[in-house]
C-alpha positions as CSV (number, residue, x, y, z in Angstrom):
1,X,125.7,96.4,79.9
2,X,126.8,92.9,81.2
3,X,127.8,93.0,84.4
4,X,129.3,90.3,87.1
5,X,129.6,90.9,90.7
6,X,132.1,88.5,93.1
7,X,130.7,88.4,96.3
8,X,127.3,88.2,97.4
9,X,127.7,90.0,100.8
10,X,126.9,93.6,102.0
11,X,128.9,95.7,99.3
12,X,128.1,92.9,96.1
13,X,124.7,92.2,96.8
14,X,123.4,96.0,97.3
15,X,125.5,97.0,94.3
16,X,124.4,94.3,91.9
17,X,120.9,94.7,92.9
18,X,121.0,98.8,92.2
19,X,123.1,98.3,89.1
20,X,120.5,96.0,87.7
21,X,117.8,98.5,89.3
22,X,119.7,100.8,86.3
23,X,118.8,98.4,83.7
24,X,122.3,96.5,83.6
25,X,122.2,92.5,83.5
26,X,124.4,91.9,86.4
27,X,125.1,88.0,88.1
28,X,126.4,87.7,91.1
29,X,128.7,85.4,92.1
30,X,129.6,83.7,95.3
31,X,131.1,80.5,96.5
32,X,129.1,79.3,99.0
33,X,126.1,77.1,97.6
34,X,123.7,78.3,100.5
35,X,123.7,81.9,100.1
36,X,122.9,81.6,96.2
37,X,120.5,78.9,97.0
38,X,119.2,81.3,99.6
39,X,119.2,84.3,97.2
40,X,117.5,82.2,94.4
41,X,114.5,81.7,96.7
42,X,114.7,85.4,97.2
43,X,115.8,85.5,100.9
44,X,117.8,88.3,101.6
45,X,121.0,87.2,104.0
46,X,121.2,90.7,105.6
47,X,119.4,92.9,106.7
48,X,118.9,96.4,104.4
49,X,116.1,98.3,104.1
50,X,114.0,98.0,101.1
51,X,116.8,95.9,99.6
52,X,114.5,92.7,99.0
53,X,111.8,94.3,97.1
54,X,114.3,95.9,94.7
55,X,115.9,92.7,94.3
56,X,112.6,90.9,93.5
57,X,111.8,93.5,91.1
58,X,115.2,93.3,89.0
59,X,115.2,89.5,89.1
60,X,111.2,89.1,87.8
61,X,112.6,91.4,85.0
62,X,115.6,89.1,84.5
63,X,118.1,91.4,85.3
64,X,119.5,90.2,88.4
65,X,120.8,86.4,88.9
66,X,122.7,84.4,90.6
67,X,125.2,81.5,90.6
68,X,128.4,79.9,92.2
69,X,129.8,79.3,88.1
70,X,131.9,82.2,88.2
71,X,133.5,80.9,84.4
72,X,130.0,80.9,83.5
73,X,129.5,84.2,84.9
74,X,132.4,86.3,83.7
75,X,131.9,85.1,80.0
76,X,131.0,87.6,77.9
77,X,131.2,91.0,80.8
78,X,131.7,94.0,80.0
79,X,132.8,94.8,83.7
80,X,133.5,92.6,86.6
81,X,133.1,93.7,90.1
82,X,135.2,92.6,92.9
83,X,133.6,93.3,95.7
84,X,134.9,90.4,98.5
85,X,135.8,91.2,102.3
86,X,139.1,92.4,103.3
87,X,139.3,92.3,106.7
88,X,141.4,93.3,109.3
89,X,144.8,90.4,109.3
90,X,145.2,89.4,112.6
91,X,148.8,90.5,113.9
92,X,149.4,93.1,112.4
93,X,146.4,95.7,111.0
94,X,147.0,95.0,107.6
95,X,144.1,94.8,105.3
96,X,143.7,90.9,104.4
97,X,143.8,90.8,100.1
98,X,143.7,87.3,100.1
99,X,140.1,86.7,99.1
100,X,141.0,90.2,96.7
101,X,143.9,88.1,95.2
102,X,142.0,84.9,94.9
103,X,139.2,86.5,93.1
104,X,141.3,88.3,90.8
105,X,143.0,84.7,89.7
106,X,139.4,83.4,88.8
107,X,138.6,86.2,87.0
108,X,141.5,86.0,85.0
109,X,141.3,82.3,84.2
110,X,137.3,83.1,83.2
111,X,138.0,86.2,80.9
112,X,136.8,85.5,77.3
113,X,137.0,88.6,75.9
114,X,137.4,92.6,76.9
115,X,136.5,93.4,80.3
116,X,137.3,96.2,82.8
117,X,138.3,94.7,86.4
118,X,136.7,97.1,89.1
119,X,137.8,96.5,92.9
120,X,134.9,97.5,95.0
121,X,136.1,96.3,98.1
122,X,137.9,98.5,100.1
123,X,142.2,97.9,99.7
124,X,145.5,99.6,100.6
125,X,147.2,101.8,98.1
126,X,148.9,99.8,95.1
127,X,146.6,97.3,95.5
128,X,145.1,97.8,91.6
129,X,148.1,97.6,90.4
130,X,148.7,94.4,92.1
131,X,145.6,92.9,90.9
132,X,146.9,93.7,87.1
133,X,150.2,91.9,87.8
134,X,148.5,88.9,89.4
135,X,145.8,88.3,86.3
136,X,149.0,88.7,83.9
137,X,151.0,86.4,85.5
138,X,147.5,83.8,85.3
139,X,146.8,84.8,81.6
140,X,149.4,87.0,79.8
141,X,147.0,86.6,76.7
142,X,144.0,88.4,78.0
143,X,142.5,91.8,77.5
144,X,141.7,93.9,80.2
145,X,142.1,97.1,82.0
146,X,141.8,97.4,86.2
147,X,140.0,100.4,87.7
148,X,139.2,101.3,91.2
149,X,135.5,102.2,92.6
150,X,135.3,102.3,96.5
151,X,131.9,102.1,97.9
152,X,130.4,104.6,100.1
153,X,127.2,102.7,101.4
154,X,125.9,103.7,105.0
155,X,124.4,100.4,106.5
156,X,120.6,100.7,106.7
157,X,120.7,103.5,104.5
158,X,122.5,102.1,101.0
159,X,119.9,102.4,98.5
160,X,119.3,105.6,99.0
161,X,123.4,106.0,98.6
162,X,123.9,104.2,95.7
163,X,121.2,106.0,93.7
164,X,121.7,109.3,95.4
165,X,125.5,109.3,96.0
166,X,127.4,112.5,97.4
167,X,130.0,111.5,95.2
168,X,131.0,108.5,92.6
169,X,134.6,107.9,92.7
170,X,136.5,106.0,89.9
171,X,139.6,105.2,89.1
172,X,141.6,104.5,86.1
173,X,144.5,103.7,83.9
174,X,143.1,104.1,80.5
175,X,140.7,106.2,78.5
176,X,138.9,102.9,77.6
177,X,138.4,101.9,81.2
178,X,137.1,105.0,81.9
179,X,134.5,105.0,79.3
180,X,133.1,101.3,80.3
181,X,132.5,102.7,83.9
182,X,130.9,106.4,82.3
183,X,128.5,103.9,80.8
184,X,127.6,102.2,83.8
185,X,127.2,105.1,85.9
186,X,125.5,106.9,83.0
187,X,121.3,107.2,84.9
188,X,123.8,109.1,88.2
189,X,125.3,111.4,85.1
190,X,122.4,112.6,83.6
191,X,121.0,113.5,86.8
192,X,123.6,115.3,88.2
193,X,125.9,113.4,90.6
194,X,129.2,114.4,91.0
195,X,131.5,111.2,89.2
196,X,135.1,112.2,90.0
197,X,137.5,110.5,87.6
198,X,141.1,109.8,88.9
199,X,143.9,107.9,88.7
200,X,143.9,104.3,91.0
201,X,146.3,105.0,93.9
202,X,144.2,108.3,94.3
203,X,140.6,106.7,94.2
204,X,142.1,103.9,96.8
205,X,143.3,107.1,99.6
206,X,140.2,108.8,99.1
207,X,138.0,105.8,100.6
208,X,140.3,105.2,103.2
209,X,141.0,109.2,104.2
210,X,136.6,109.9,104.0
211,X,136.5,106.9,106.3
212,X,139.3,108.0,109.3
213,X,138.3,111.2,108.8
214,X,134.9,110.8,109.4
215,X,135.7,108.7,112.5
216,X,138.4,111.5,113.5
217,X,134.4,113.9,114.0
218,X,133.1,111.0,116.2
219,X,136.1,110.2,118.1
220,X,136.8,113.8,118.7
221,X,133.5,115.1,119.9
222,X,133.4,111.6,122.0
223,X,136.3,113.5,123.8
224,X,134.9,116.8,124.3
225,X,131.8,115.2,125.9
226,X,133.8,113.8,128.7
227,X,135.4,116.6,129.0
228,X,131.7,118.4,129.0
229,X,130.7,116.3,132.0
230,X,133.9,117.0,134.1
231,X,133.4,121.0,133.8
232,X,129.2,121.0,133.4
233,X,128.7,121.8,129.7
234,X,126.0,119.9,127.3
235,X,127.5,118.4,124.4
236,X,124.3,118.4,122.2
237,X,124.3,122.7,122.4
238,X,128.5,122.4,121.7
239,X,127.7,119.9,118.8
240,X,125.0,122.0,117.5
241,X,127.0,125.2,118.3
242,X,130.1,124.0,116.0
243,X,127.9,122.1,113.1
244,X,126.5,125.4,112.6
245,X,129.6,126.5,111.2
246,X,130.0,125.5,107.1
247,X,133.2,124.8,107.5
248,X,132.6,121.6,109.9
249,X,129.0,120.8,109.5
250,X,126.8,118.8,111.9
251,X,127.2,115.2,110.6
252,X,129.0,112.8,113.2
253,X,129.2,115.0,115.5
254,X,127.3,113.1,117.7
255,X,128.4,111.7,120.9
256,X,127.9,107.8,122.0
257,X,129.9,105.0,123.1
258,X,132.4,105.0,120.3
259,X,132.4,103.9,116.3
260,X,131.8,100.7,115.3
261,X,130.9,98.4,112.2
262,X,132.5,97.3,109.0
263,X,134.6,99.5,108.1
264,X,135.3,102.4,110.5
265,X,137.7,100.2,113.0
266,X,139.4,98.0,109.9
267,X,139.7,101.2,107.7
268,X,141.3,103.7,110.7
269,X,143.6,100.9,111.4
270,X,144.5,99.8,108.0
271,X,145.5,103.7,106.9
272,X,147.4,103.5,110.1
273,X,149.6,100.4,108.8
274,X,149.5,101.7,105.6
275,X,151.5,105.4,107.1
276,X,154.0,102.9,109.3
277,X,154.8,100.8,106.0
278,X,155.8,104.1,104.4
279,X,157.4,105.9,106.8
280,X,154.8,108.6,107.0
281,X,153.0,107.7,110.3
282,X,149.6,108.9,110.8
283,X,149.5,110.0,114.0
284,X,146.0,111.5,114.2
285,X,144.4,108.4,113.1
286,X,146.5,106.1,115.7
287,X,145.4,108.2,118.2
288,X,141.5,107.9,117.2
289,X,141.4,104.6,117.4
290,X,143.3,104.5,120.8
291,X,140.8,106.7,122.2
292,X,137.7,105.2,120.8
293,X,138.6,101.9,122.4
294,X,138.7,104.0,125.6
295,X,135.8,105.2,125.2
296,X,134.1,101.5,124.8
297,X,135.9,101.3,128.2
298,X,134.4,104.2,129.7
299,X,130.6,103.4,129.3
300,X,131.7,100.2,131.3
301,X,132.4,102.8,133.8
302,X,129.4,104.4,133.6
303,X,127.4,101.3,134.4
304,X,129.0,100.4,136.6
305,X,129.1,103.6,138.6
306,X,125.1,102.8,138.2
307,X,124.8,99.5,139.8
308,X,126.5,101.1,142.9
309,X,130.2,99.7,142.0
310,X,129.4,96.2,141.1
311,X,127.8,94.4,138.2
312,X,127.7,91.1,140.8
313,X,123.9,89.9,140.9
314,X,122.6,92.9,138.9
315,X,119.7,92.6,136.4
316,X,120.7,94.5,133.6
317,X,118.3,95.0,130.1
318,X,120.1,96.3,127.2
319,X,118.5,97.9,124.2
320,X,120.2,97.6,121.0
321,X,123.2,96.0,120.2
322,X,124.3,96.0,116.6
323,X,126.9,99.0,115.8
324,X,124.0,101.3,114.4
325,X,120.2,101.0,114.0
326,X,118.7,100.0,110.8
327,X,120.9,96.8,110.4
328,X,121.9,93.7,112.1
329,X,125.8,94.3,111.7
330,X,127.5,93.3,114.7
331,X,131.2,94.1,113.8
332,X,133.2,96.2,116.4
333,X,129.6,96.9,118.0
334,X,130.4,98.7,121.5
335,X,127.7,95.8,122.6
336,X,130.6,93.4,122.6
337,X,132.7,95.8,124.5
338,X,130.0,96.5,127.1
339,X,128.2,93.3,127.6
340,X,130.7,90.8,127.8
341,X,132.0,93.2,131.0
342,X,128.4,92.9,132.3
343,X,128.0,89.1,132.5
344,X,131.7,88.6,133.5
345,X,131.2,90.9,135.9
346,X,128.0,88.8,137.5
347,X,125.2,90.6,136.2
348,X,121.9,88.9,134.0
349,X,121.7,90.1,131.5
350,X,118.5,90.9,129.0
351,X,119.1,92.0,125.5
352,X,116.7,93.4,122.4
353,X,117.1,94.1,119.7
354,X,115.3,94.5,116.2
355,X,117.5,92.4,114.5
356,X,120.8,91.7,116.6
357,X,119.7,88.5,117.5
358,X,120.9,86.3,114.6
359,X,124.8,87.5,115.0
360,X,124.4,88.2,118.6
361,X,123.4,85.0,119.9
362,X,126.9,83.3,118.8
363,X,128.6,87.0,119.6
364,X,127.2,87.4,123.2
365,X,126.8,84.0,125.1
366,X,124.7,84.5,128.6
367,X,122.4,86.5,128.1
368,X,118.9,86.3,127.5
369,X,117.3,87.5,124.3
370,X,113.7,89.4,124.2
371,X,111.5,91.1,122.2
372,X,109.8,93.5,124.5
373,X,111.9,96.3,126.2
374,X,109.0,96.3,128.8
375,X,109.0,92.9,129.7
376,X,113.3,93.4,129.6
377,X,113.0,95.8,132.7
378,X,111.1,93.6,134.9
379,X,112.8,93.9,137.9
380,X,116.1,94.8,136.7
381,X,118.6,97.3,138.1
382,X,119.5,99.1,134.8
383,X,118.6,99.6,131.6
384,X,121.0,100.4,129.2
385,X,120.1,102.2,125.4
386,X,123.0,101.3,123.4
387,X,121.3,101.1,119.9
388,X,119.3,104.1,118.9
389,X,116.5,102.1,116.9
390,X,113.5,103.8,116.3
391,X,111.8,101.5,118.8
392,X,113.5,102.8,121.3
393,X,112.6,106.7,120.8
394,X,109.2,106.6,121.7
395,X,109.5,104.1,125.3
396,X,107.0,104.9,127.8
397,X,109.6,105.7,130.3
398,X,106.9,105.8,133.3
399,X,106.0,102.3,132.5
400,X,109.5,101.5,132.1
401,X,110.7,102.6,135.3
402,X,107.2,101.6,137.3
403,X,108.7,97.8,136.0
404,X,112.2,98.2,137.6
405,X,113.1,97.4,140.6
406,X,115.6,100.4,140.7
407,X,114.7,102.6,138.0
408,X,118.2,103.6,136.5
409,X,118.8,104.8,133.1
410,X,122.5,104.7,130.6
411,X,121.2,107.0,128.0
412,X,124.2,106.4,125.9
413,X,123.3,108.0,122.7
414,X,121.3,111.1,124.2
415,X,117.9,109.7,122.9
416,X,115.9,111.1,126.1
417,X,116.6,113.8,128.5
418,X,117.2,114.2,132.8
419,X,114.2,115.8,132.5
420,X,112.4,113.3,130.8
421,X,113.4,110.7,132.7
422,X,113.1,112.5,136.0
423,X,109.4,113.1,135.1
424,X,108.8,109.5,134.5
425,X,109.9,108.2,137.7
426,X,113.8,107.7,137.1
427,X,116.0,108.2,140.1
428,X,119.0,107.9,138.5
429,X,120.0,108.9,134.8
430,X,123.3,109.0,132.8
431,X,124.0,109.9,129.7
432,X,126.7,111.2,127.1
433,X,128.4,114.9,127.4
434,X,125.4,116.2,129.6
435,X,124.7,116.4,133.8
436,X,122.5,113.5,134.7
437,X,120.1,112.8,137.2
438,X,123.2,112.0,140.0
439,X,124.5,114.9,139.3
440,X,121.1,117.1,140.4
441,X,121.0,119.1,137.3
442,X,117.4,119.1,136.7
C-alpha cells in the first residue's frame, strides 16, 4: 500500500521506517528542510536503537523516502499518517492540536482521491472527529474517512514494539476505514498480534488511560519506597513480593526519582484537563503527578543530605541524564529537576552521558560534560547514578571511590547494593526504598 507519514520525529520516523520494513511505500513528510536533508543523507536525528540500519535497508529498496512536498506526497495514498507533536499548552495542561489541526488542513487541500486519515499522535477525546470537520470545511468535495491509531513505542526499545506489539489499537467510523488499516497491519495479523478494532473516542481513552495508569505503578511504588526507608523495609523484595502476584505484575514497579519523557508527564496531565473539562475529575491521576514532582524534589534532598547540608563548593559527577537509558530524550528528565538545584546551589558539576549531550548542553548550562565516569569522580564529593545505562552497571566501584575525594554514592535507581559499595571503599551510600550505608545496615 501507499503510504504518507506527517512528521518526521520520534513517532513518524520509527513508524514509517517499520511500515516500509512491511513492504509498504511510505514518504515521510516534514517541514523543515534540514531534517529531510539530513534523513536523505541517511542521518538519523534521534537516537533509536537499530533504527538506522532498518532505514537504510527500506530506502536502498525504495520503499522509504522523503520530502518537505507534502501535495506531492499525499497524491495518490491510500492512508495518511498524522503523526506531529502535541504537547503540553502552556497555561493550562491542555494537549496543544495546533500542529494536529494544521496538518489535517494540508492534508485535506492535497487529497486526490480515497484516503483514510490516521492520527498517530497522541490527542484528547473528540479530537477525530474534529479533524473530519476541519478537512470538510477545507474541501467539502473530498473522499475520506478518519480513524485513530495511538502509538505504543517505548523509547530505546520501538522496533521491537512496532513489530512485536502487545496490542494494535484502531479506530474507526466505517467498515471501509477499517479495512485499509487490516491491510496495513496485515504481516502483525497473520502472526498473531492482538489488533483491537473500536470505535475513535474509545481508541483515543485507551492511549491516554495505558499511559496514567502505567505512571499510577511508578508513582505509587515511588511512595511506598519512602515509606520503606522511614520504617526499614527494601523495596526491591516488596516490588518483587507484589509483581509476583498475576493480577499486578512486576513491570514499573520499580522505584527511582520519578517518570519522565515524552509522554508520561503531558499524557497524566492532559487526562487530567480532559476529567476537569467534563466534569468528571480524575483524582488519582492529579494526585500522581503531584507526587511525582515531589519525588524529583526529594532526591534533591537526598543529595544534599550527602554533601553534609550544602551543595556550596561541592564537586558533584552525575551519570546519566536523559529520562531513560537507551535514548537521548531529555523531556521532563528528573536531570533537569536535580541538576539545575546542584549548580544553583554552588556545586561543579560533571555530567555523562551516552548520548544526553546534544539536548543537554542547551538544557543544563554549567556544568561540564565528559565521557569517562572515572575521570568524572576525580576528586569530587558525590557521584550521583541518575540514568541506568548499561555503562553504568558494570563501574569498578573501588576505582571509583579510590578517585574521590569523599567517596559518596546516590544510587538512585538501585543499580548496586550497600554492600557492594561498602566493599569497594564507599563510606557513605544512598539509594531508593532500601537502608543505606548512613543508616549502618550492612
Amino acid at each position: 500500500m501507499r503510504i504518507t507519514m506527517i512528521g518526521t520525529g520520534y513517532v513518524g520516523l520509527v513508524s514509517g521506517v517499520c511500515f516500509s520494513d512491511f513492504g509498504h511505500d511510505v514518504i515521510c513528510v516534514d517541514k523543515d528542510p534540514a531534517k529531510i536533508e539530513k534523513l536523505n543523507r541517511g542521518a538519523v536525528p534521534i537516537f533509536e536503537p537499530g533504527l538506522d540500519q532498518l532505514m537504510a535497508r527500506n530506502v536502498e529498496a525504495g520503499r522509504l523516502s522523503f520530502t518537505t512536498d507534502l501535495k506531492a506526497a499525499v497524491d495518490g495514498a491510500e492512508a495518511v499518517f498524522i503523526a506531529v507533536g502535541t504537547p503540553t499548552r502552556r497555561g493550562d495542561g491542555h494537549a496543544d492540536l495546533s500542529y494536529v489541526m494544521a496538518a489535517a488542513e494540508d492534508v485535506a487541500g492535497a487529497l486526490t482521491g480515497y484516503a483514510v486519515i490516521v492520527t498517530k499522535s497522541t490527542v484528547p477525546v473528540g479530537t477525530n472527529r474534529k479533524v473530519k470537520q476541519v478537512m470538510a470545511k477545507v474541501r467539502p468535495d473530498a473522499e475520506f474517512d478518519v480513524a485513530s491509531n495511538p502509538e505504543f513505542l517505548r523509547e530505546g526499545a520501538a522496533i521491537d514494539d512496532f513489530m512485536k506489539p502487545d496490542r494494535v489499537v484502531i479506530g474507526v467510523q466505517t467498515e471501509r476505514a477499517a479495512e485499509v488499516l487490516a491491510e496495513i497491519y496485515r504481516p502483525l495479523f497473520l502472526r498473531d498480534f492482538p489488533i483491537v478494532t473500536t470505535d475513535l473516542e474509545s481508541a483515543e481513552m485507551i492511549k491516554y488511560a495505558a499511559n496514567a495508569f502505567l505512571a499510577t505503578k511508578i508513582t505509587f511504588i515511588n511512595e511506598i519506597a519512602a515509606l520503606c526507608e522511614r520504617v526499614g523495609a527494601d523495596v526491591k523484595e516488596v516490588s518483587k513480593g507484589m509483581g509476583l502476584d498475576g493480577r499486578i505484575g512486576n513491570k514499573f514497579l520499580h522505584a527511582g526519582p520519578g517518570y519522565g519523557g515524552s509522554c508520561f508527564p503531558k499524557d497524566t496531565q492532559a487526562l487530567a484537563r480532559i476529567g476537569q473539562e467534563h466534569a468528571v475529575p480524575q483524582s488519582i491521576v492529579e494526585t500522581v503527578i503531584r507526587v511525582n514532582d515531589a519525588v524529583k524534589t526529594r532526591m534533591i534532598e537526598k543529595l544534599r543530605d550527602l554533601c553534609d547540608g550544602s551543595f556550596n563548593g561541592k564537586t558533584i559527577a552525575i551519570l546519566g541524564v536523559t529520562f531513560k537509558p537507551n535514548t537521548d530524550d531529555m523531556r521532563d528528565a528528573p536531570s533537569l529537576t536535580v541538576v539545575p538545584a546542584l549548580v544553583g546551589g554552588g556545586a561543579k558539576v560533571r555530567v555523562v552521558d551516552p548520548q544526553g549531550r546534544r539536548e543537554g548542553e542547551a538544557l543544563l548550562p554549567g556544568v561540564v560534560w565528559q565521557d569517562d565516569p572515572y575521570k568524572a569522580v576525580q576528586n569530587a564529593d558525590l557521584v550521583v547514578i541518575l540514568t541506568e545505562w548499561n555503562e553504568f552497571r558494570a563501574l569498578d566501584l573501588k576505582k571509583l571511590a579510590k578517585k574521590m575525594a569523599s567517596p559518596h554514592m546516590a544510587d538512585l535507581r538501585n543499580i548496586y547494593s550497600p554492600r557492594d559499595a561498602k566493599r569497594a571503599g564507599f563510606v557513605r551510600y544512598d539509594c531508593i526504598g532500601r537502608p543505606g550505608l548512613s543508616l549502618n545496615a550492612v
